[in-house]
N, C-alpha and C positions, 0 to 999 in steps of 0.2 A: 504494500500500500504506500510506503514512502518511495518507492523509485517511482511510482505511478505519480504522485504529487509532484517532486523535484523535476520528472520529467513535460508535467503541467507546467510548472511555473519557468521552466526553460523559455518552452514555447510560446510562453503568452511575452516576456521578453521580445520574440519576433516579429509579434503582430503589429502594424502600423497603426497607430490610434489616431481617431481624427481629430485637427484643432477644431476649436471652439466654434470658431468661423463656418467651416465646412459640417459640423454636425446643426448648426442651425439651418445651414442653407439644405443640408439631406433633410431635416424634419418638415421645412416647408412643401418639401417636394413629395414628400410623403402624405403630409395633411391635405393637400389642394389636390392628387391625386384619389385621394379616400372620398373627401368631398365631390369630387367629380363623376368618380361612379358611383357613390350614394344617388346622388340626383338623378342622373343617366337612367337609375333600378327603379328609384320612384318615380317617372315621368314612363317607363315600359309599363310597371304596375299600374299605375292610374290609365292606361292608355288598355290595356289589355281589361280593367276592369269596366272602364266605359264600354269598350267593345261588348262584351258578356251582355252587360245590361240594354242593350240596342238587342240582341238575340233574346 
């Protein structure tokens, strides 16, 4: 279990962490994407439910 760990904490060492800068600009990219097919699903749904209700 300890080489399993040491050889964890080697590895995270390698990984490139993102500045500050670059993790906000990924979070917005991430929000305005979520938000966009949120809307997209509700405008199908509303759209599909109107149809139903015309049949």
């Amino acid at each position: 279990m300890f080489k399993f760990l040491k050889n964890v904490s080697r590895e995270m060492k390698k990984v490139s962490w993102p500045t500050g800068k670059e993790l906000r600009s990924y979070t917005v990219i991430v929000l305005t994407t979520v938000i966009l097919i949120a809307i997209f699903f509700f405008i199908v749904d509303f759209g599909i439910s109107q149809l139903l209700e015309l049949l």
